[in-house]
N, C-alpha and C positions, 0 to 999 in steps of 0.2 A: 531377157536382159541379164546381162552377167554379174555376178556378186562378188563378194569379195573372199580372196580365199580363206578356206579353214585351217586351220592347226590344231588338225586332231590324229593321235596319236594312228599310223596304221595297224599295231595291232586291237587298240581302242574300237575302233570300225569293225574290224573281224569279229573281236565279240562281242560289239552290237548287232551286230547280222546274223551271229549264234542265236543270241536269243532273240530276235526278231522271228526269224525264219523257224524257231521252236514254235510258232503263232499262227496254224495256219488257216483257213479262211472258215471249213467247215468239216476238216480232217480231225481223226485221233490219231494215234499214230501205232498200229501194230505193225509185225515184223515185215521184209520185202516177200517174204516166202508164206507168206500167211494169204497178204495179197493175192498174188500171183493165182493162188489158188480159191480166193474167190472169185476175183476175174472170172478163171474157167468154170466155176462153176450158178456163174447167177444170169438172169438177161435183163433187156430191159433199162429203165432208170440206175436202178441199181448198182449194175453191171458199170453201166457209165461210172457213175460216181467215183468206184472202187476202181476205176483205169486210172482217173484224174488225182485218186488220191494216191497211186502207186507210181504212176509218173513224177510225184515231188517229192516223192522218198528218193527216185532215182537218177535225181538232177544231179547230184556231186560225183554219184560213181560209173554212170551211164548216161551221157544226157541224149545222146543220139537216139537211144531206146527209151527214155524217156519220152524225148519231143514225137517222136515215134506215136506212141501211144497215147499219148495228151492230144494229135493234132484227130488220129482215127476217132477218140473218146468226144472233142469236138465235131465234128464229122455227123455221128450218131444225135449229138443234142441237138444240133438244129433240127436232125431229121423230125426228133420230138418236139421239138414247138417249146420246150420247157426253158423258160427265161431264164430261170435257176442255176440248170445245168450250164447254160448257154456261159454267163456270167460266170461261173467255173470254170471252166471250158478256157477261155479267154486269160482267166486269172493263171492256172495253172501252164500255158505257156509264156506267160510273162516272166512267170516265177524260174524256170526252163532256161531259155534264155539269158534269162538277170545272173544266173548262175555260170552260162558260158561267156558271161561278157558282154554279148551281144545286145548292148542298152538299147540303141535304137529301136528293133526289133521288140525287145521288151516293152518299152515303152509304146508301142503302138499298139501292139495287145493288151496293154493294161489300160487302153483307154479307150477299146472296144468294151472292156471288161465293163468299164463305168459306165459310156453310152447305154449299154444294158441294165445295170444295177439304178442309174436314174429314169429310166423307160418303168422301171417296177417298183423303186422308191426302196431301193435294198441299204440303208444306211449303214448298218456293218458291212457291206462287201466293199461300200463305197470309203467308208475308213482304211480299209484294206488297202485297196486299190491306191486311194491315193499316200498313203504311206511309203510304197516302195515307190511308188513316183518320186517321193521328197527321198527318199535313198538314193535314188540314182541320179536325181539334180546336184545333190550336196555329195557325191562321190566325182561330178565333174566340175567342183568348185562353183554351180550356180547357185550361190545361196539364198539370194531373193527368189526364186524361184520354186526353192525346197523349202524356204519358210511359206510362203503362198501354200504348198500342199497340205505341208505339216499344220495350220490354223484350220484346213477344211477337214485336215483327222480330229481333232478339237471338238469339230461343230458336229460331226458324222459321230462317231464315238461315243458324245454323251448323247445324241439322239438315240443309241443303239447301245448302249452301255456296253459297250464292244473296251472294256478296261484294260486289257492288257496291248491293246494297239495303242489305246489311249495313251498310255504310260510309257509305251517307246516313245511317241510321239513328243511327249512333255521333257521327255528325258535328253532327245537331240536336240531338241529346242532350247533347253536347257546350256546343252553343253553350248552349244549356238553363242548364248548371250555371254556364257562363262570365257570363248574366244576373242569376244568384242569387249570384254570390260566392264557388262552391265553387271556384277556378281548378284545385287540382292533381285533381280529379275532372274537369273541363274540359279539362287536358292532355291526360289518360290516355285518354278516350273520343277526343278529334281524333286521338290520334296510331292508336289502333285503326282509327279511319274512314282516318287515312293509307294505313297498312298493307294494308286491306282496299282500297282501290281500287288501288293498286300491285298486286293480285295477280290484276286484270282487265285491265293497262294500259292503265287508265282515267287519261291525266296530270291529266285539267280535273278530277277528284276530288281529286287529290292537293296540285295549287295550289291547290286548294279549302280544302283542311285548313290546307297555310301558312298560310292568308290566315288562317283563324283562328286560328290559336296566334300571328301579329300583333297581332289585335285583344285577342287575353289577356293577351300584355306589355303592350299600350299600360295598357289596365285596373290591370296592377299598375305602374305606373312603371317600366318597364324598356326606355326607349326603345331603345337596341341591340340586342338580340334581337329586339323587336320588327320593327326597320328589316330583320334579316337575313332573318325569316319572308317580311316583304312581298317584299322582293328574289329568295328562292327561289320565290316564289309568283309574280311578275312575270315571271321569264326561262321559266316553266313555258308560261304565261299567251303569252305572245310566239312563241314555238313553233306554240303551238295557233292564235294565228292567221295564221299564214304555211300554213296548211295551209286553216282553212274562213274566212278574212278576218274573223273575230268575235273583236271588241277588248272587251267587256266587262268582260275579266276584270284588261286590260290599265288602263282606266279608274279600278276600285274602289284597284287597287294606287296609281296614281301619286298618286290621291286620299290615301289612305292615308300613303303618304309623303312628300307635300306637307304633309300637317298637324301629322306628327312635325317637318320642318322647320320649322314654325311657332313648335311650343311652346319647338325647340331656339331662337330668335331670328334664325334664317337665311333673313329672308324674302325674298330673292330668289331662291334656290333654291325654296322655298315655292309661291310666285305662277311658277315657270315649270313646275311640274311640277303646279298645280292647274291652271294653264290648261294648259297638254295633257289633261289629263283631261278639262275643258272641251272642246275640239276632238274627243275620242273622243267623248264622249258625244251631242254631237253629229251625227258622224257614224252612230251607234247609233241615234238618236232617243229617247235615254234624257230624257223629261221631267223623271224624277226625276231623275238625275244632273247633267241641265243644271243645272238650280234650287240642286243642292245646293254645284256648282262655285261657280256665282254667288255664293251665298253667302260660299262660305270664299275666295274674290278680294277680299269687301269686308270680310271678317273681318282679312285681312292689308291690305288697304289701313289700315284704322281704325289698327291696330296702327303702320303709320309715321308715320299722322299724315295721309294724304290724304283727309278726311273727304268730300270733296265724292266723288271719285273713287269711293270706299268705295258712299256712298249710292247711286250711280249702277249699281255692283253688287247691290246688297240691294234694292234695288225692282226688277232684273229678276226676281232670286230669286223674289221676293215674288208679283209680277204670274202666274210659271209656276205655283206653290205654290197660290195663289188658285184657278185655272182648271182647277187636274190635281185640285182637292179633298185637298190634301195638307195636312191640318192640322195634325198631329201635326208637321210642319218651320217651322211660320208662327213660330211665337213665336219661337226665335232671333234670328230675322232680323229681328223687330219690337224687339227688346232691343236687336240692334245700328244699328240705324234711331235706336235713341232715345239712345244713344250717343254717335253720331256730331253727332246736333243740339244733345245736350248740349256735347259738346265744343265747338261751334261758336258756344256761347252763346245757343244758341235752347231755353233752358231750360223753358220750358213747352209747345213739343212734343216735346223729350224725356223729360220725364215722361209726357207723353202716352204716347207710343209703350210705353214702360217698363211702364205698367201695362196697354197693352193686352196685350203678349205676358205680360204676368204673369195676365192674366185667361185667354187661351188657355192656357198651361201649366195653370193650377187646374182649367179645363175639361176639360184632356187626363190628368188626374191624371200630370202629369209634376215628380215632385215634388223632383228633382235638377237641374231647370231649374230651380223655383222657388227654390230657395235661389239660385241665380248671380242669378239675375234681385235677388231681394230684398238681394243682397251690393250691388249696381249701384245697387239703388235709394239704398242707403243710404251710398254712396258719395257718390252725386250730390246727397242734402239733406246731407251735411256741409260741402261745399261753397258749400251755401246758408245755411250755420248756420245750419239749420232741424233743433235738435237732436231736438225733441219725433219730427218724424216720422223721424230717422234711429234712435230709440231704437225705434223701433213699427219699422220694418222688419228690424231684427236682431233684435227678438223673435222676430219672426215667422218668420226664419231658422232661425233657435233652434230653434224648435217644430217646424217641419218636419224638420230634422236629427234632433234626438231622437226623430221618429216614424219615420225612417229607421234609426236605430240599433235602436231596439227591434222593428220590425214587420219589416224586411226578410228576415231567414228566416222564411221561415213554410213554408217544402216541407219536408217528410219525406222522404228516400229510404230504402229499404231496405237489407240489406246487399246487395251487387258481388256480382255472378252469376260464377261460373267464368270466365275472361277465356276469349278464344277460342285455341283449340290453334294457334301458329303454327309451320311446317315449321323445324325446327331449322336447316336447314341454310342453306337460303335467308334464311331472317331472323333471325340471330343477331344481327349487329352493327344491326337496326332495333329488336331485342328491346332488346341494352343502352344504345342511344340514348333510346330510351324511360323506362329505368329511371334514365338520369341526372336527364332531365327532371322524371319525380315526386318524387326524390330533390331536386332543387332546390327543390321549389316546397314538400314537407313539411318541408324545414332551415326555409324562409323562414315557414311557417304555426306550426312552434312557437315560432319566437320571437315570431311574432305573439299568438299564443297565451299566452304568458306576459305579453306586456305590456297584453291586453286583459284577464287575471287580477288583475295591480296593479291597473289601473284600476277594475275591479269594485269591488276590497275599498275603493279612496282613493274612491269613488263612495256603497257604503253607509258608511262611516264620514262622510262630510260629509252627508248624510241625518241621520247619526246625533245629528251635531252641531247640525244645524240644526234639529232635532225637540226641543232638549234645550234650546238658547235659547228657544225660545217656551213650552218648560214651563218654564223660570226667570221667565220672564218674566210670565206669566199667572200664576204662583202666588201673587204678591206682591196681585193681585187680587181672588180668588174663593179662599178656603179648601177652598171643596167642589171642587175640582180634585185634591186629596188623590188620592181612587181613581183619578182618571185618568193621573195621574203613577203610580201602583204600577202600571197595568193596563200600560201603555206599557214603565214596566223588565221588567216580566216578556216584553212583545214583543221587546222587546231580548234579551233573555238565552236564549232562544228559537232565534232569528234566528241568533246569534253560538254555541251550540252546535251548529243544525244547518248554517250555511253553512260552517261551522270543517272541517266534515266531508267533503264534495264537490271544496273547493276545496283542500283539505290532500291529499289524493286526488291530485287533479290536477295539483297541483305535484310531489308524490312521483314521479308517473307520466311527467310531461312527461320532469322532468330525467332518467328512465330511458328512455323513449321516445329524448332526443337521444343516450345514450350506447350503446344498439343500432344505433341510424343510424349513428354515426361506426362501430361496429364491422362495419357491411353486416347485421346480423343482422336481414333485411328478416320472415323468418317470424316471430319476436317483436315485432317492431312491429308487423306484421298483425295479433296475437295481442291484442296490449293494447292496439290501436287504437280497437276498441267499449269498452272499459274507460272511457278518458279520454275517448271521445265522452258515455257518459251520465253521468259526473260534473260533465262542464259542463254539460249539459243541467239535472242535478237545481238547481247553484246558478243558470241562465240562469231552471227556473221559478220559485226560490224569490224569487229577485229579481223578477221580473215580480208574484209575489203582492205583495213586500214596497213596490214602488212603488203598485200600484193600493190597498193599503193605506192607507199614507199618506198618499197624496193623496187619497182620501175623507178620514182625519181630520184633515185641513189646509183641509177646503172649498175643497180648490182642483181638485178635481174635476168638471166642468160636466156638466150632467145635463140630458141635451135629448131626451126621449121621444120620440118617431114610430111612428105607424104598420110594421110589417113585417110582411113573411111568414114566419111561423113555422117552416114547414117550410123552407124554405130555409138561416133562419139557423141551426135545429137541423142540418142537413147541410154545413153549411161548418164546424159544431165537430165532429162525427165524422170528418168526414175526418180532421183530425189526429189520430186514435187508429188509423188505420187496421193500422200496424206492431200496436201493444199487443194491439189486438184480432186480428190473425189469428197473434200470438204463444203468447196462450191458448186460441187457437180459439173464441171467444167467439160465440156468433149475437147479433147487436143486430137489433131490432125497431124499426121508429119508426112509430106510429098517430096521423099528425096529416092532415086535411085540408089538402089545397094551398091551399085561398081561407082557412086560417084566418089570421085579422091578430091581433095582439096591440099593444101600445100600451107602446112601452120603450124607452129608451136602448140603440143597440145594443153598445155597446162594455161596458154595464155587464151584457147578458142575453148575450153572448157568453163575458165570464167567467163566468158563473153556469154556463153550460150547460158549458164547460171542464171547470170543477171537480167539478163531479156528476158529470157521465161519466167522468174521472180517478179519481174516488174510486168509480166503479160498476166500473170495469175493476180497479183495486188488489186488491178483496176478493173478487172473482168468480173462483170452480176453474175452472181448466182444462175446457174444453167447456162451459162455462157461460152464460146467459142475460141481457140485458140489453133492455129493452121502454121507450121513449121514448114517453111519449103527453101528448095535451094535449084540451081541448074545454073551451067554454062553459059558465059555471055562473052564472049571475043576476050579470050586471054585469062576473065576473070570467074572467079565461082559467087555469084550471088545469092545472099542465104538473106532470109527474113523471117518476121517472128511475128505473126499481126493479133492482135485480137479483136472483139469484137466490144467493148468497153466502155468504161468514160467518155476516151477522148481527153482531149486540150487544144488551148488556144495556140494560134502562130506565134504571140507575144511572147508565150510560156517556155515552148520548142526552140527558139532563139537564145536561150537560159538554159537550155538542159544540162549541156555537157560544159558550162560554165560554173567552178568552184566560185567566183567571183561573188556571180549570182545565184549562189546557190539557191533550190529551193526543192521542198519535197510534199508533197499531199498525202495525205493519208488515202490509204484503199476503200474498196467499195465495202469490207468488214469491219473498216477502223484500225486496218494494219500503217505500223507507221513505218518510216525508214528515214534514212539520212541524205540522197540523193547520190552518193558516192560511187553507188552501184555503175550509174553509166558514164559517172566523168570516169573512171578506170575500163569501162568498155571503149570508148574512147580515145583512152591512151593506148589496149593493147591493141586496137584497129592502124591508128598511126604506126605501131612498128611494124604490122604486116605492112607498110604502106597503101594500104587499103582504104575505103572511104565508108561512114554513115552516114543515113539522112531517113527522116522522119516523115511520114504522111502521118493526120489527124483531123480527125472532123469529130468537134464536141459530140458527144452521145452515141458513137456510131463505133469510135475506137481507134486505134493506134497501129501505126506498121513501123516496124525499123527494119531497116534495107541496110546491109553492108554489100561490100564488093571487097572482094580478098583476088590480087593477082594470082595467078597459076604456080609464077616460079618466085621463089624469094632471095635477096643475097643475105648469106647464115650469117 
């Protein structure tokens, strides 16, 4: 199941894979020529062992001669029966491969590896093992996938006190949450990954972890913490290379806080400590880091005003970015290119420029560039008093921000696994460092929390407002609007008992939540933490039904069918059930062919399919059955969603998709809901022109059957 992508830096990854690949399963690490010569001179186990370990020295500068002798060295372990080797054997073509690219490949072999390592009960190999699986899932944007892995290094890890896998582990996971928003879960996993490489003296781990609980204050606005992260991360970094002369780590840092200088307005500080980075990088042969120096030299030139200077930086930028295929870095530097010629009053190739990195971002679904980029664009038509198109580009802002506000959680995590046992004695004071740090970042999340709770409510009430203007206004026209203005009070009144419910909850809870924290009473906050998590959640989905609502009966809904794959899109709405259902133990079934296509708006057959299975999970006992299917019936695609359940009465099913009559049951857990879920399945059914209908037999369970035609008119 595909996840959602990452934003993490490419050179970020490279020296997470540095020091990863420093980690290997059961190697030390002596010369290639050291090797080579006990190869020839040992036989045996032995023998083996020392091919497989000279094979992974020789993955970056020979991989042919590597796989070469990694596949012979497996070869000989089977002949020995030794499960050890075998599991070696296995591991170290993985590692081979993962190094040519060749993920597929890789990935098969590393899950030979593990077949073996769970045949022998090898929990370090199996931490291993599945480590670079979660590297290579989260290198292809599956991030459900790679956190799935990355939680089995977790459980393998501390069964195996295999720490410094541990600690990568914690540390992607980490960055993970620090990409989705969640920062004091971001915290708490880097400073675990801290901890765990301090207990290898592993330092390049540990400035590792700095660096990122850096990049987490930058993320929250707290430049001085942030500056102090890089700065322990830098002298760490500095150290390590006065020992092996590798400045890499020395580079990302002065990058780093050359930019916190920036935003402070210190650019000269700024411009001497990017161009040193520039000079490491450099000497590195960091392409990417050159390009990205280049950049941020002409990003502070722009900022004093030396536009020519500026541009003369951002096209070497550009010229590397171009040549290294590094696209995903082009569009800034196309923004500030256009920028700069605006400033210079070369306004119509600053527009140029403007909308080329605006078309790269949309390509790149980089959609927090495109707002910057679209603030610029409409900066620079207001200046043309060219108001029409500064109003169409802050629209456009607009829309992209609100699709950021509502879409960007879209991960589930589960609840926090037992933290790992750490030695009281040795890390006490990294224990209560730790706990300060959470402790900051949940004061700073409930007051956030409170003030995203106003805004909900000041958000449906101007909804409310503005839904009641246009029924003032429309009624003076059409009489027969009557029932639609009663249909609508009754959605209001609805809406405003059950959100009154969730969100009263939550307030209740917060303000008891802050006065546990002020008292340290951290076991009852743990305690009602899940509490006030699914109270926002129930008003987060009722608002989510009550906007897609609306804006179907406002027509300002756009309804653009396409072709999809069905199967596909039905498995990117179960995974978000994935908690619910292995809460109930629920078995789901899904019987649709891969090639089958269906012809729909996906955003409108993605809630449909939401709300079915939301309501197929609600009513479904404990061990219970859910069966997902679809196939071809004369013109139409039939899809259904049955469970195995409650059940209801015919009287009941005659009410369903009636606001009129609204009515909703609580679940077989005591979950509750509003019923709104399928009067809007309902409505997005009628614009495919499409049909629902209900089978039910109390005690037995529920079917809902749609029929969606093949072709739709747009």
């Amino acid at each position: 199941m595909p996840g959602k992508q990452l934003r993490i830096f490419p050179f970020s990854i490279s020296l997470l894979v540095l020091i990863v690949t420093t980690n290997p399963v059961v190697f030390s690490t002596p010369t290639i020529d050291s090797l080579r010569n006990v190869v020839l001179n040992t036989t045996g186990k032995e023998k083996i062992t020392k091919q497989l370990e000279l094979s992974v020295q020789l993955a970056d500068s020979s991989p042919d001669e590597a796989e070469e002798i990694a596949s012979q060295a497996l070869i000989d372990a089977k002949k020995t029966g030794n499960n050890t080797l075998i599991e070696h054997g296995y591991f170290s073509l993985g590692r081979i491969l993962e190094t040519e690219e060749k993920t597929s490949n890789a990935l098969s072999y590393y899950d030979s590896a593990l077949t073996v390592a769970n045949a022998i009960d090898d929990n370090w190999v199996k931490a291993d093992v599945r480590l670079r699986e979660g590297i290579i899932h989260q290198s292809k944007g599956e991030e459900a996938t790679a956190l799935e892995s990355f939680r089995d290094v977790l459980r393998f890890g501390r069964l195996s006190e295999n720490h410094k896998t541990l600690a990568t582990a914690y540390s992607i996971m980490g960055n993970i949450y620090r990409t989705n928003g969640l920062y004091d879960r971001a915290i708490e996993y880097i400073i675990k990954a801290k901890l765990n490489y301090e207990k290898t003296d592993f330092n390049e781990g540990a400035a590792w972890a700095s660096y990122l609980l850096g990049l987490i204050y930058v993320d929250l606005g707290l430049p001085d913490k942030a500056m102090e992260h890089f700065q322990n991360a830098l002298t760490v970094y500095k150290r390590i290379a006065e020992i092996d002369g590798y400045k890499g780590g020395i580079a990302i840092c002065y990058e780093q806080i050359g930019l916190l200088n920036m935003k402070s307005g210190d650019y000269s500080r700024a411009f001497e400590n990017i161009d040193y980075s520039l000079k490491t990088f450099t000497e590195n042969g960091s392409q990417y880091g050159i390009s990205n120096a280049y950049k941020n030299l002409g990003k502070i030139e722009y900022e004093r005003g030396n536009y020519s200077a500026a541009k003369d930086y951002l096209n070497k930028s550009l010229r590397i970015k171009q040549n290294s295929g590094d696209l995903m870095g082009q569009p800034p530097v196309y923004e500030y290119l256009g920028l700069c010629h605006a400033a210079q009053g070369q306004t119509t190739t600053g527009l140029d420029l403007l909308n080329q990195a605006l078309e790269l971002a949309i390509a790149n679904k980089q959609k927090r560039l495109q707002t910057d980029i679209y603030a610029k664009l409409t900066e620079v038509y207001l200046n043309l008093n060219n108001l029409r198109k500064a109003v169409d580009t802050q629209n456009k802002q607009i829309e992209i921000q609100d699709s950021l506000l509502f879409g960007a959680v879209k991960i589930k995590m589960e609840q926090l696994q037992s933290i790992y046992e750490i030695d009281e004695k040795n890390s006490e004071i990294a224990e209560l460092e730790k706990q300060n740090e959470i402790n900051f970042l949940r004061l700073r999340q409930h007051r956030t929390s409170q003030t995203i709770m106003i805004s909900t409510i000041f958000l449906a009430l101007l909804i409310a407002v503005i839904i009641y203007f246009f029924y003032r206004k429309l009624q003076h026209k059409n009489a027969q609007l009557n029932e639609a203005v009663a249909t609508k009070d009754k959605f209001f009144s609805i809406v405003a008992h059950d959100l009154r419910g969730p969100i009263g909850s939550a307030l209740t809870l917060s303000e008891f939540l802050i006065e546990e924290i002020e008292k340290k009473n951290y076991e009852t906050v743990e305690m009602y933490a899940s509490v006030f998590h699914q109270a926002l959640g129930d008003s987060f989905t009722l608002l989510n039904n009550l906007l897609d609502w609306s804006r179907s009966q406002l027509q300002r809904m756009e309804f653009h069918p396409q072709f999809l794959a069905l199967s596909k899109i039905v498995d990117e709405a179960t995974g978000l059930f994935a908690s619910p259902l292995e809460k109930k133990h629920i078995l789901l079934s899904i019987n649709i062919e891969d090639d089958l296509q269906i012809m729909a708006d996906e955003a409108m057959l993605k809630t449909i399919l939401r709300n079915l299975i939301s309501n197929a999970i609600k009513y479904s006992k404990e061990k219970g059955e859910i069966e997902i299917a679809a196939e071809r019936d004369k013109g139409f695609i039939t899809l259904s969603v049955a469970d195995k359940g409650l059940g209801m009465a015919q009287e009941k099913i005659a009410n369903l998709f009636s606001l009129e009559n609204h009515t909703s049951s609580p679940g077989t857990f005591g979950e509750q809901g509003t019923g709104l879920g399928l009067i809007l399945v309902n409505d997005f059914v009628g614009k495919h022109n499409g049909k629902i209908r209900v089978e039910s037999t109390i005690g037995k369970g529920t079917t809902f059957i749609i029929s969606l035609p093949l072709e739709q008119d747009c």
